[in-house]
C-alpha positions in Angstrom: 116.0 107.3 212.3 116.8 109.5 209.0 113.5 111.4 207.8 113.3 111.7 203.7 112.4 115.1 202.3 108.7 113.7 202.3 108.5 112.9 205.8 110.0 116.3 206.5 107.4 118.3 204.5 104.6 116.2 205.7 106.0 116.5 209.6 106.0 120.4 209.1 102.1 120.3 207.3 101.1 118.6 210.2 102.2 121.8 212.4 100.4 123.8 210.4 96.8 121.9 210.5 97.5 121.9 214.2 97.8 125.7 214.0 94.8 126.3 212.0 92.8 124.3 213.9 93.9 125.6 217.0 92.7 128.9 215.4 89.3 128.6 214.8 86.8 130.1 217.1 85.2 128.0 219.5 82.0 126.3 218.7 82.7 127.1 215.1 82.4 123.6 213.1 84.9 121.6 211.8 85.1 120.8 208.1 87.6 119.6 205.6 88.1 121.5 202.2 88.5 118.7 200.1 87.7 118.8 195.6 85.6 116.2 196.0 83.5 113.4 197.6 82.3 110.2 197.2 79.6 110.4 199.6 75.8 110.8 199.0 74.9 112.8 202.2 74.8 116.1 200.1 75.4 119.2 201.9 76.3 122.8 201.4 80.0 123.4 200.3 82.3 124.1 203.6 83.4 128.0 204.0 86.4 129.7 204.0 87.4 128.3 207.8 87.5 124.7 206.2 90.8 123.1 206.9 93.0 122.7 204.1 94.3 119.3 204.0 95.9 119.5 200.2 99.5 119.1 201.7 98.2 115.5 203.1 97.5 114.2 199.2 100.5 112.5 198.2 102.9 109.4 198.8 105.2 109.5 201.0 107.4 106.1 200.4 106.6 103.1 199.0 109.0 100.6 200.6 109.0 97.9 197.7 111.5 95.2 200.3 108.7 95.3 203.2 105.6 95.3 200.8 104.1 98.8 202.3 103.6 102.4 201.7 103.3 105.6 204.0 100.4 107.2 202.3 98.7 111.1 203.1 95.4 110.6 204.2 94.0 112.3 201.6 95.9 110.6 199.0 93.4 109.1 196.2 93.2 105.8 195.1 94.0 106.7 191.3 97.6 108.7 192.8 98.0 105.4 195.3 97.9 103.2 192.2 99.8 104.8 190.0 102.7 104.9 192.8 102.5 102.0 194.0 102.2 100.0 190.5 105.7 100.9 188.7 107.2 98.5 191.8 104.8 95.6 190.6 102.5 96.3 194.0 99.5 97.3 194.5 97.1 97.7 197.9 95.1 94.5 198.7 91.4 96.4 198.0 91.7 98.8 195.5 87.7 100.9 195.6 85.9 101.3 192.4 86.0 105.2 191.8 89.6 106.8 191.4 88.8 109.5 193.8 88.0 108.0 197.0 91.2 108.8 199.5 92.7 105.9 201.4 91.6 108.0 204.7 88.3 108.4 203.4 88.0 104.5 202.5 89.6 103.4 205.9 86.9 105.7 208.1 84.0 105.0 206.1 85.0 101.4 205.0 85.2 100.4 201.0 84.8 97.3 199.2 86.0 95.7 195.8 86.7 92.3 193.8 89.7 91.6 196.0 87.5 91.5 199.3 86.6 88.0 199.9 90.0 87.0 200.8 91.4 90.3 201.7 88.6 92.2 203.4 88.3 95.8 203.6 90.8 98.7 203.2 91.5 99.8 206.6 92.5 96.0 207.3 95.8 96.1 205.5 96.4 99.3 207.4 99.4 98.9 209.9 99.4 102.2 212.0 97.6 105.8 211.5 98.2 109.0 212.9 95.0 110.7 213.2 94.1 114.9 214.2 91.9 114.3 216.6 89.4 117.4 216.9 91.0 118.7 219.9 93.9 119.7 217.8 96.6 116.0 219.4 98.2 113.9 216.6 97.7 110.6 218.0 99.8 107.4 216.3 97.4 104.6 216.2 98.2 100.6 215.5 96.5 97.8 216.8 98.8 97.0 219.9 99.5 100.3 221.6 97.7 102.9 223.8 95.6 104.0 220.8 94.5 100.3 220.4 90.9 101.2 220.7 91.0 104.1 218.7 93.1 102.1 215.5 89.7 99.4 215.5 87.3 102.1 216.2 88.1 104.8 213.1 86.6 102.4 210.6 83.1 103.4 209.6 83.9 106.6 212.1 83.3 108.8 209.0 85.4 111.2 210.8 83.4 112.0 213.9 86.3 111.1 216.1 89.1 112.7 214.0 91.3 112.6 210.8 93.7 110.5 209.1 96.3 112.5 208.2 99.1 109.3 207.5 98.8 105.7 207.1 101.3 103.2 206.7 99.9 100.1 204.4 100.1 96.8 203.5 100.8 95.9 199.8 100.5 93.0 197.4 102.3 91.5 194.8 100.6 92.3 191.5 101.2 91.1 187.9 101.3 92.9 184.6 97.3 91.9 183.2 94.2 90.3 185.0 92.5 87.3 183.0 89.0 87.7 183.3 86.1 84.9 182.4 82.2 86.1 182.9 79.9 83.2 184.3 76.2 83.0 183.8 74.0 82.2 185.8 69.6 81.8 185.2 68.9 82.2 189.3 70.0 83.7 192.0 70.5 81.0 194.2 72.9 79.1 191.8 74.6 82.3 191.5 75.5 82.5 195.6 76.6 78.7 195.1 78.8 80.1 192.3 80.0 83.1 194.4 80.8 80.3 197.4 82.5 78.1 195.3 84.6 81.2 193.5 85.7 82.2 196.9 86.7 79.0 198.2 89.1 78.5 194.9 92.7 79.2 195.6 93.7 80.5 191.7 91.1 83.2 191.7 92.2 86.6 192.6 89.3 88.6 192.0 85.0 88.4 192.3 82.6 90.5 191.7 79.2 90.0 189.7 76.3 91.7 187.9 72.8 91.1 188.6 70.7 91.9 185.4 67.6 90.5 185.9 66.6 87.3 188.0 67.3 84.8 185.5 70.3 86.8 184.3 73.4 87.2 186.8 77.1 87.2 186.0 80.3 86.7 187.6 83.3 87.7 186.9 86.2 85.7 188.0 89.6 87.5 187.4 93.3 86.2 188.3 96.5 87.9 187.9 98.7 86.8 184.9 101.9 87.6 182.9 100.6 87.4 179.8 98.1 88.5 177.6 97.8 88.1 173.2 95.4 91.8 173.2 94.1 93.5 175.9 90.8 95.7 176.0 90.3 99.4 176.7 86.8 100.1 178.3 88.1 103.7 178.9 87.0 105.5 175.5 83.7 104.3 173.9 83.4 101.1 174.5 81.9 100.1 178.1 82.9 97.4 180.4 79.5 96.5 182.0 77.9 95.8 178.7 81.1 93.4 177.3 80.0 91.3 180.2 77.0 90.0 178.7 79.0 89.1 175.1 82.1 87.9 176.2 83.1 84.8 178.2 86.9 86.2 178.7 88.7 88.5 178.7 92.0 90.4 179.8 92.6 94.1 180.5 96.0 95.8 182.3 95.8 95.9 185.7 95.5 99.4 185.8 92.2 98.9 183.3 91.2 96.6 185.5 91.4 98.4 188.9 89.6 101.7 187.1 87.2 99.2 185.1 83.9 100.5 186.7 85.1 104.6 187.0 84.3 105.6 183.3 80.5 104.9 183.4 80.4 105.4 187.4 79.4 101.4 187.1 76.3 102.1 184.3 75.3 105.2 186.5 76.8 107.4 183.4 73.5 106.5 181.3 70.8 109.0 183.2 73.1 111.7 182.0 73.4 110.5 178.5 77.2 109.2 178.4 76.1 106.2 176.7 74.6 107.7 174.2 77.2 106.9 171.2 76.6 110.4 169.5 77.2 111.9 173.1 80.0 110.2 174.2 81.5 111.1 170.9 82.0 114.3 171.9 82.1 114.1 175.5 86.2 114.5 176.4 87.6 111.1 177.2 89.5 113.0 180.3 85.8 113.9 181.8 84.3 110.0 181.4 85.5 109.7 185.0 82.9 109.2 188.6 83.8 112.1 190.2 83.0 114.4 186.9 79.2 112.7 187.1 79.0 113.0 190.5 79.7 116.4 190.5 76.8 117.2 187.9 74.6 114.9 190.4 75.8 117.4 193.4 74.6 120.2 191.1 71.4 118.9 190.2 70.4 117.9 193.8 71.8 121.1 194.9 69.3 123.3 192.8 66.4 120.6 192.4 66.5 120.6 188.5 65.6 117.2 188.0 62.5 117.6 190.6 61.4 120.6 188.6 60.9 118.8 185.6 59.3 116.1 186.5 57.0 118.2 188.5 56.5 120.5 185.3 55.8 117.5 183.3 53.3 115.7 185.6 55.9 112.8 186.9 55.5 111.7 190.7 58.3 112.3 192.6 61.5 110.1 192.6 63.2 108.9 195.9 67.2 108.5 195.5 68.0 105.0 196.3 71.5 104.9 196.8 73.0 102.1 198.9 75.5 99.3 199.4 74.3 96.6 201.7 75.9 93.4 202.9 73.9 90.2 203.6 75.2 86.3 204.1 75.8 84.3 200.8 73.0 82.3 201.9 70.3 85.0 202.4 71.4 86.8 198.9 68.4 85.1 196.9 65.9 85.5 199.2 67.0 89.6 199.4 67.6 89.9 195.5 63.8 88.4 195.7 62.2 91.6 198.0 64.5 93.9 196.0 62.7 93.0 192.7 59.4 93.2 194.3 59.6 96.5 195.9 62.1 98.2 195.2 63.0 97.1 191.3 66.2 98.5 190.8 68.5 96.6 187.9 71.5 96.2 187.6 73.0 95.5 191.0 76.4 95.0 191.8 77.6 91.7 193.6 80.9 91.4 195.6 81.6 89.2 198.1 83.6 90.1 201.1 85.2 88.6 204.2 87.1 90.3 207.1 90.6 89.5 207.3 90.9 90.4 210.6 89.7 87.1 213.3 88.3 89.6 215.9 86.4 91.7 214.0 85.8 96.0 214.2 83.5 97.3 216.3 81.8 100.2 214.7 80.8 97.6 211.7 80.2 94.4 213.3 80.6 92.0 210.5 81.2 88.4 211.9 84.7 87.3 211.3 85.2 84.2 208.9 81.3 84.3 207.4 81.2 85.5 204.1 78.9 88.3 203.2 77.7 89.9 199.6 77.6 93.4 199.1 74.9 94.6 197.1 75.0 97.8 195.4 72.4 99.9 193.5 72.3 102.8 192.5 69.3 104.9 191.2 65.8 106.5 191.8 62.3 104.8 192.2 59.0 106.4 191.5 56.9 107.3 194.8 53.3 106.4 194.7 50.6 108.8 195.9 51.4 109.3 199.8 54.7 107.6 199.9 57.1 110.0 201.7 60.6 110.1 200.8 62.8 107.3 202.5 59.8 104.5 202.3 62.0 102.6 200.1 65.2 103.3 201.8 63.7 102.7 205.1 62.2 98.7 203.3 65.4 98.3 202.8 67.1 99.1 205.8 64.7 96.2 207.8 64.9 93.9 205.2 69.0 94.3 205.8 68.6 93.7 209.5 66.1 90.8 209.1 68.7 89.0 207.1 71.3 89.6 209.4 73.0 91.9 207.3 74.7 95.6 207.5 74.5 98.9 205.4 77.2 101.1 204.5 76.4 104.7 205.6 77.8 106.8 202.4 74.2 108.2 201.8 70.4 108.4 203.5 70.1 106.8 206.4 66.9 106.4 208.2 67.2 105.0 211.4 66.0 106.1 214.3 68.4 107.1 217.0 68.2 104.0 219.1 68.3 101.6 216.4 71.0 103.3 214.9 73.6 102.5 217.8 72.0 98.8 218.3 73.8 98.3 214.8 76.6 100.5 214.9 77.9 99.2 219.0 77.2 102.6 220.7 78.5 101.6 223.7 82.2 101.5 222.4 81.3 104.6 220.0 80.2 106.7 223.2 83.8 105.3 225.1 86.0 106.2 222.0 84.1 110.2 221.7 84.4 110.6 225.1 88.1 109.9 224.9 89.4 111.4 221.8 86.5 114.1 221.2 85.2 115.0 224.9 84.4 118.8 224.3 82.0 117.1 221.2 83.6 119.5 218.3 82.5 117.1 215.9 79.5 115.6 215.4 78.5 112.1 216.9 78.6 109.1 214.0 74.0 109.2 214.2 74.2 113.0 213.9 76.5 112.9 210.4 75.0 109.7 209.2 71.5 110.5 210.0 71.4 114.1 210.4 73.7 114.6 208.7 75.2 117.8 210.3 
């Protein structure tokens, strides 16, 4: 089989991650040097022994006949897009924030409008070739020797090694998405609304925004050819507050993919992006997720905010940073505890259902039920002898009483034993001991938790 001039480059930068890996002392750690992160587990910067994965951010082909793409690892979501689009394709779950890489989405799972009928990324995934820490490139697909290893990397969060290529499914797309908000006064009607939105064959997209209790939107959105005006909710206007004003809608589908990246969802309003005078002069090029995220880095780097509010009198705030999925059924009744002690609004609401009829094993979601992610995004006050993590840790058992999951991008509280009762450590402890058995990486509790 001929090689392009891409495969050929990215043939010869694997050599040369094997080599510096091979290089590094023993016992030294492993980390990637990658610009940026999506994840809420801050820790220091890596050193100058990182490994430098640049040459693994790019597309390789997009084959526009079969309906795929052989994609870099470290390939982001915004370069993915705007490779894949000019061929009138796109993948089938596009995240929210233009910087998370399709590796980085496939080991530590991602979520978006598209996922009640097509699941999560690393479902459209056909085969990987993955570094493992020993320094082998293994190529993974569900039916061959690295079987175990192609369902176990999802929510691995690269404890067990790294995607360096994936080949990917990809879907038809049209030029604009229609979209028309829905309001609903209860959260109950809402998940009868979200049910009935995902059983309806001519809607392509769901997702929703949960106000207040008696104030809760979804927004259904379906590919379409045509479009009189579309709207730009890149500059100063902003996307989450049209959904309270306007029944429709209709935005390009590249808008509509990178909708919730300018504001970071409404997460750009603690650091005064919404202000009109301040977004006036704030460059449209930095209204982007991983500009804010990177001033959040700084701030929790260096305690600033924790300063002030310490100088001015203010009790400490806990971060409460999560996505969480429960069953369509048990959403009211966990939007109910939320609002009582916790009290976080808005919250994101996107349904989701795995493609795949057998399920992954590191997330055990059951196949075929559908589930609502809920995401939120802020701080809460604590009161007088609250530690940090009581609200994190409410929310974690109020997840598992519901019969629901968490997403481990940020604090996790766990303890170690219930930590693998959730995440199967049984087939997590198989899959280390096969592709990591010197243990050169951390195990998935000691990044998650401990984050080492």
């Amino acid at each position: 089989m001929t090689r392009s001039p891409a495969r050929i480059a990215h043939d010869g930068a694997v050599d040369a991650l094997r080599a510096q890996l091979v290089a590094q002392p023993a016992g030294s750690p492993i980390r990637l040097a990658k610009p940026t992160s999506n994840l809420f587990r801050f820790r220091e910067p890596p050193g100058r022994q990182a490994l430098d994965v640049s040459a693994f951010a790019g597309v390789l082909e997009v084959d526009r006949a079969a309906g795929t793409a052989d994609v870099g690892g470290m390939t982001t979501y915004e370069a993915l897009v705007d490779a894949t689009l000019p061929h009138g394709l796109m993948p089938h779950v596009v995240p929210q924030l233009k910087t998370i890489t399709l590796g980085g989405a496939v080991a530590g799972l991602g979520i978006e409008s598209s996922s009640f009928r097509n699941g999560m990324p690393h479902e459209s995934v056909l085969e990987m070739e993955i570094l493992t820490p020993d320094g082998d490139v293994v190529l993974a697909t569900r039916d061959n020797e690295h079987s175990d290893l192609f369902a176990g990397f999802p929510n691995s969060y690269g404890t067990l090694g790294y995607a360096l290529r994936l080949r990917i499914e990809l879907q038809p797309t049209k030029p604009y998405v229609a979209l028309r908000h829905v309001r609903y006064t209860d959260a109950k009607a809402c998940a009868a609304g979200i049910e009935e939105a995902c059983a309806d064959d001519t809607v392509d997209f769901v997702d929703g925004v949960a106000f207040s209790g008696d104030e809760l939107y979804l927004t259904l959105g379906r590919f379409t050819d045509h479009a009189i005006s579309t709207s730009d909710y890149t500059g100063q206007r902003i996307f989450y507050q049209s959904i309270r004003g306007r029944v429709t809608d209709h935005l390009t589908v590249r808008d509509y993919l990178w909708r919730w990246d300018t504001d970071w969802f409404w997460c750009s309003k603690a650091l005064g992006a919404q202000n009109p005078i301040v977004r006036g002069l704030w460059p449209r090029r930095y209204l982007r997720s991983d500009v804010y995220r990177r001033i959040v880095a700084f701030d929790r780097r260096h305690g600033l905010s924790a300063r002030v509010d310490r100088f001015l009198g203010n009790p400490a705030r806990e971060a409460v940073i999560q996505d969480i999925e429960v069953p369509v059924e048990r959403l009211a009744e966990f939007l109910d505890f939320f609002d009582s002690e916790i009290g976080i609004r808005p919250v994101w609401l996107c349904p989701v259902r795995l493609r795949d009829t057998t399920g992954w094993p590191l997330y055990p979601m059951e196949p075929g039920r559908l589930f609502v992610n809920v995401g939120f995004w802020a701080t809460v006050p604590l009161r007088p002898g609250q530690p940090d993590g009581t609200h994190n840790r409410l929310i974690e058992s109020k997840v598992t009483e519901l019969g629901g999951h968490k997403s481990l991008y940020s604090d996790s509280y766990f303890t170690e034993d219930e930590f693998w009762l959730r995440y199967d450590g049984e087939t997590y402890r198989k899959l280390k001991k096969t592709y990591d058995p010197r243990g050169r990486l951390p195990d998935l509790y000691a990044k998650c938790v401990g984050n080492q």
